[in-house]
N, C-alpha and C positions, 0 to 999 in steps of 0.2 A: 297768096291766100291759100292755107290749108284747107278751108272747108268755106261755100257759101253758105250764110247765113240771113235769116230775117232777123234783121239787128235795127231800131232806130236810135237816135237819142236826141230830145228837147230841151230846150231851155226857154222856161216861159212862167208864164206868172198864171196863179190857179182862178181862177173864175170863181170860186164858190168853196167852202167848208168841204171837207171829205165827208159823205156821207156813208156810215160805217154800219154793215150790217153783219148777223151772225147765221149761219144756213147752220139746217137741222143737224149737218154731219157734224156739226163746230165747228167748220173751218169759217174764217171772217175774209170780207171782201169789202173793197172801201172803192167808191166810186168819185172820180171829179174831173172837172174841166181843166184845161191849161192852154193858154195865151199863147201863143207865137207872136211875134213882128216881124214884120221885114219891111227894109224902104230902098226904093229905089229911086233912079227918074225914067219917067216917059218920052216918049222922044220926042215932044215941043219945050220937053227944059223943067216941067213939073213935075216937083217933088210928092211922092205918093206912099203914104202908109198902108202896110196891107196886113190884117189882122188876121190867122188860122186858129181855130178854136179845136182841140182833141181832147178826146175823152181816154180817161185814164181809168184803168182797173188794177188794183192793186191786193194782191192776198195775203193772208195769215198775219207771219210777223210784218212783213212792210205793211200792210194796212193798219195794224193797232200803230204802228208809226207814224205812219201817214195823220190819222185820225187826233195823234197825240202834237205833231209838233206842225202840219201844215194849214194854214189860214187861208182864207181868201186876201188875193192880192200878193202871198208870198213870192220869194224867185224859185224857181228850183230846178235843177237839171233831172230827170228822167230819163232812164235807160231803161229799153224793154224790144218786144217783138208788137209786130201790128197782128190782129186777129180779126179777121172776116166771119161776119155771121149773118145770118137772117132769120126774120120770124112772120109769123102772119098777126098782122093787131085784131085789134074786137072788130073790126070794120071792116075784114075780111081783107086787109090791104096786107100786101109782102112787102117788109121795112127791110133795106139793106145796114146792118150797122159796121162801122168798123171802130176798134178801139185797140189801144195800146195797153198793152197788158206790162206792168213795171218788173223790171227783176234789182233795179238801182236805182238809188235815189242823193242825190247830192244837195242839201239845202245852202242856198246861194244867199247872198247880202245881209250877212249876220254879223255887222262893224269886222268885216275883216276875216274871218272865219268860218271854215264851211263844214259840216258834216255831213258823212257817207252812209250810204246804209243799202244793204243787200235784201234781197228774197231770205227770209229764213231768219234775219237779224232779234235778237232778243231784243224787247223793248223798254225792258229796265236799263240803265246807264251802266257803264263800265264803272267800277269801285273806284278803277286807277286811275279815271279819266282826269281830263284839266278843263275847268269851267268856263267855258265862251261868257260875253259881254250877256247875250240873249237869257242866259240857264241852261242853254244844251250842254251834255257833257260831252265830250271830245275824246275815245278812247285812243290807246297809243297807236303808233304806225304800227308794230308788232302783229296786230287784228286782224283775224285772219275772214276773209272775204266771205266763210262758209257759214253764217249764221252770225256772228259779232259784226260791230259797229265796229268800223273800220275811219278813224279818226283823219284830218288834215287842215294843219294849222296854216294858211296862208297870208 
């Protein structure tokens, strides 16, 4: 390992619509849930579903993306850093939050093909792309990770 990192990555299904909003400076932020599962067994032999709910925060370009192609109930993979914060409510209580802040975003169970997308990613489609089953367009491997859609046909 060159350097330690706060690095996670998820794969989970979103709870809810992204809710997209725009701050005075322009920059936009899109906020949502996403599913984890896990199942194991216990140790008298019962099989147990275990459900983690995290909250996602996503900027600029990945958020008009977010906002544009994620649904409730989608799949998606999620790449980002976790962010600790706290505030005090109206109630005078101190709320600890934590949330994942995205820098990648992979959308997952789309008949077979998936699309990638970066922090910084333009939101309109690649010209050159090739049209998934869904309407996403799929730009080519060539895509460079720094602001384009960065395509994978699987």
């Amino acid at each position: 390992m060159n350097t330690l990192r706060n690095k996670v990555q998820l794969i989970g299904r979103l709870g809810q619509d992204p809710e997209i909003r725009t701050l005075e400076s322009g920059k936009k932020v899109a906020h949502f849930s996403l599913a984890t599962r896990e199942s194991y067994k216990s140790a008298d032999g019962t099989k147990t579903d275990e459900t983690t709910w995290h909250s996602i925060v996503a900027w600029n370009g990945l958020a008009e993306l977010t906002s544009k192609f994620l649904r409730k109930g989608r799949e998606v993979c999620i790449e980002g850093r976790i962010n600790y914060h706290s505030y005090t409510d109206k109630n005078g209580m101190q709320r600890n939050v934590t949330d994942i802040v995205a820098s990648d975003m992979v959308l997952l169970g789309s008949g077979g093909k998936t699309r990638e997308f970066s922090d910084g990613d333009d939101p309109e489609p690649d010209a050159h792309g090739e049209e998934c089953s869904d309407g996403l367009t799929v730009a080519g491997e060539s895509a460079l990770r720094n602001g384009k859609t960065k395509g994978k046909s699987s």
